[in-house]
VOPAGU-2260 file (C-alpha; in pm, 1 decimal, decimal comma):
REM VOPAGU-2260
SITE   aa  ch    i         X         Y         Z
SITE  UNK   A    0   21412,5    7017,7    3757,1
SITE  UNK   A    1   21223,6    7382,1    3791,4
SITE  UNK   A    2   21075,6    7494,4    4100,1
SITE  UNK   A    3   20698,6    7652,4    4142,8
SITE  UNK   A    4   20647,7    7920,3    4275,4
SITE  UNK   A    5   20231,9    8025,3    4337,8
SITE  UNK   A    6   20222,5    8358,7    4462,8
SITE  UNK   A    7   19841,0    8393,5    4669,3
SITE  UNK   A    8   19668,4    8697,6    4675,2
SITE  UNK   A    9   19343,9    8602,5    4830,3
SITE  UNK   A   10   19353,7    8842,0    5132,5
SITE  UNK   A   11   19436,4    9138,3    4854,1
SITE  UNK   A   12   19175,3    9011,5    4674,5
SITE  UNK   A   13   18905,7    8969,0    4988,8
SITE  UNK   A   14   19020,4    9354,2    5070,9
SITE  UNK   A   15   18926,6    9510,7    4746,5
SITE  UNK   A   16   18612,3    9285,6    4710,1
SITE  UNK   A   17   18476,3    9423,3    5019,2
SITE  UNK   A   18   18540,2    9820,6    4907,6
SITE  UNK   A   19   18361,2    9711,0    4585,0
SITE  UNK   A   20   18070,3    9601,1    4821,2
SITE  UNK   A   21   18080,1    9859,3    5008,6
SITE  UNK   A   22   18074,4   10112,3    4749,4
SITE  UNK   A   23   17808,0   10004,9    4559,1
SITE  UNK   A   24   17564,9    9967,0    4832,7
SITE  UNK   A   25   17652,1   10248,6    4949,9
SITE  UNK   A   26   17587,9   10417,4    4603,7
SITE  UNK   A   27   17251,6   10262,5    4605,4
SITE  UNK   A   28   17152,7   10345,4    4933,6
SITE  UNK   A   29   17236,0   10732,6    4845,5
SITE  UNK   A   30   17042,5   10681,7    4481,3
SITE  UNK   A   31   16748,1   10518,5    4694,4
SITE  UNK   A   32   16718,6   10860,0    4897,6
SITE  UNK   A   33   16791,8   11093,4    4652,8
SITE  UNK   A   34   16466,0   10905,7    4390,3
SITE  UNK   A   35   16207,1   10870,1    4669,3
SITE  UNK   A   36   16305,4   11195,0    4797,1
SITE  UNK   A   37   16173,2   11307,6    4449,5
SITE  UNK   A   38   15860,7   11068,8    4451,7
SITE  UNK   A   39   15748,8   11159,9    4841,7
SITE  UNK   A   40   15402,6   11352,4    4873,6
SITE  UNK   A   41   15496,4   11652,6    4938,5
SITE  UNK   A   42   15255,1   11947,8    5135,8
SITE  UNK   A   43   15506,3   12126,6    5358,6
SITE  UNK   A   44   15840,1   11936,2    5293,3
SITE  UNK   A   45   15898,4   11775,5    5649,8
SITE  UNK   A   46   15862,5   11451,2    5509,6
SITE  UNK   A   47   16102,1   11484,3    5209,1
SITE  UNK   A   48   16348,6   11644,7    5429,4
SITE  UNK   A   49   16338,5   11390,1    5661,1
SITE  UNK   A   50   16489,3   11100,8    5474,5
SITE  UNK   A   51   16803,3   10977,3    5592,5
SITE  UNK   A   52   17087,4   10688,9    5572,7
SITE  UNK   A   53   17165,3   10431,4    5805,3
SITE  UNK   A   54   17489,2   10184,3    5792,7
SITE  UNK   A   55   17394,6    9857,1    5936,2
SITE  UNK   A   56   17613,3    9586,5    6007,7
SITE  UNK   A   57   17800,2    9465,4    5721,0
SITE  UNK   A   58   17667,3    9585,4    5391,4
SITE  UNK   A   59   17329,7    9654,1    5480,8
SITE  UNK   A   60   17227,7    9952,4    5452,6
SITE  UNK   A   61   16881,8   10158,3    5548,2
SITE  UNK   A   62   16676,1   10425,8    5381,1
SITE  UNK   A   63   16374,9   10597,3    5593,5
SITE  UNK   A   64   16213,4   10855,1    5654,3
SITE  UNK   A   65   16202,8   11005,1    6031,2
SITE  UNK   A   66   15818,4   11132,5    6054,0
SITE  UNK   A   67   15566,0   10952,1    6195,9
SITE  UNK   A   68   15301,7   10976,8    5935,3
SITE  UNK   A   69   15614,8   10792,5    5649,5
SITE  UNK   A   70   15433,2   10450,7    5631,2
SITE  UNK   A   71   15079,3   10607,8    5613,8
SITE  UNK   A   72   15208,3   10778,9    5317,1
SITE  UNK   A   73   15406,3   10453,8    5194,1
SITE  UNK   A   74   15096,6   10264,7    5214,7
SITE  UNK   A   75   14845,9   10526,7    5093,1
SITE  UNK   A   76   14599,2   10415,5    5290,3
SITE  UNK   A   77   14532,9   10534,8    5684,3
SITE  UNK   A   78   14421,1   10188,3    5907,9
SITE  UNK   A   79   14163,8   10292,5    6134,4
SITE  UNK   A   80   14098,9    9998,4    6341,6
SITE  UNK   A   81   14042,8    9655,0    6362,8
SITE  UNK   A   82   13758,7    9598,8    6147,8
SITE  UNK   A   83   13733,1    9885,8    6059,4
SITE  UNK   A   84   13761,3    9997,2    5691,4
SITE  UNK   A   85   14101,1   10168,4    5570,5
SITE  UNK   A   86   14042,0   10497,9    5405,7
SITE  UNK   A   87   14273,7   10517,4    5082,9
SITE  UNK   A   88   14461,6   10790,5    4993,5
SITE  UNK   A   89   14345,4   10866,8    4597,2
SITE  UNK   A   90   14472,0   11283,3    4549,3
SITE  UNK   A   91   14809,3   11367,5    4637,1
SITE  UNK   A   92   14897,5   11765,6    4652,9
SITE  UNK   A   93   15194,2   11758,5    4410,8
SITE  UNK   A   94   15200,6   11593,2    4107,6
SITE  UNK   A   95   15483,4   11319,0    4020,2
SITE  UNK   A   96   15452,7   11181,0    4388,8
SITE  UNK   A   97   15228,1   10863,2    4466,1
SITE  UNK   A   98   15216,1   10603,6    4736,5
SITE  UNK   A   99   15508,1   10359,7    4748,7
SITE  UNK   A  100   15783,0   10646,6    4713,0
SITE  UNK   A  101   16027,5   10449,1    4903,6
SITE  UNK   A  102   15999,7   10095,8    4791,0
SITE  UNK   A  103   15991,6   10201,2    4424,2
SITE  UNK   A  104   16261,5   10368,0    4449,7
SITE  UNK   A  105   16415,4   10034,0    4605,5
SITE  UNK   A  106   16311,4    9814,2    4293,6
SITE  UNK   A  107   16438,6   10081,2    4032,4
SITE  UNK   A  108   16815,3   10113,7    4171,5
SITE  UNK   A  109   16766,3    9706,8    4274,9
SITE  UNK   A  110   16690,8    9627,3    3921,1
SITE  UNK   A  111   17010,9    9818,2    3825,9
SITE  UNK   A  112   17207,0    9656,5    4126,1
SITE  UNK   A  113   17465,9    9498,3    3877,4
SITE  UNK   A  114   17578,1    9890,5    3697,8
SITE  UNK   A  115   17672,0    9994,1    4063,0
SITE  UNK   A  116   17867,1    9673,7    4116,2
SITE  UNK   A  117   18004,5    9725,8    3762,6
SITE  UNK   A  118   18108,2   10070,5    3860,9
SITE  UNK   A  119   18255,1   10053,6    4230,0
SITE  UNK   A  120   18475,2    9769,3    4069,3
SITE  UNK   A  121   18651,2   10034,0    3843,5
SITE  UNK   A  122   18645,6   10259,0    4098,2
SITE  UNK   A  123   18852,6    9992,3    4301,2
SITE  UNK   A  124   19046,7    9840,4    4001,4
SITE  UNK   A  125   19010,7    9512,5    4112,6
């Protein structure tokens, strides 16, 4: 009678997944900075030149910007107070950049997620 032999290459397999992972988010992360770097009102630069990267645990991943004025500008609106009213932000100085730079730039690379999965798993030739 012939023997079986079933070779298992799950830990291999585990291994690569997580470089494909890793690469991808990390692709999108860097794609996320680079577009709302593009989009950010822009006067004297400080706030487009402060964007920057953070590696969380696991795959996560962080995108902000490191001036305290960022989420004003996110929100295009300043809050002045409880009950007060907000004043809303309707000129910006340079054209092409708007309110909601960063989380824009979230949905567009989010709603190309799978191309970046597609890619890092070539990349990895799993």
């Amino acid at each position: 009678m012939g023997r079986l032999k079933v070779d298992d290459n799950i830990d291999d397999f585990r291994r690569k997944n997580a470089i494909v992972m890793q690469g991808a988010v990390e692709d999108m992360s860097k794609d996320i900075k680079m577009l709302a770097q593009t989009r950010v009102p822009f006067k004297s630069g400080d706030l487009q030149k402060s964007a920057d990267i953070e590696k969380k645990e696991g795959y996560r991943h962080q995108v902000w910007f490191n001036e305290e004025y960022a989420a004003v500008q996110e929100r295009g609106q300043r809050l002045t107070g409880i009950g007060a009213p907000t004043r809303m932000f309707k000129n910006y100085t340079t054209a092409g950049t708007h309110k909601k730079f960063l989380s824009k730039a979230a949905g567009k690379v989010a709603s190309e997620s799978l191309n970046y999965f597609k890619k890092a798993a070539q990349l990895a030739k799993v």
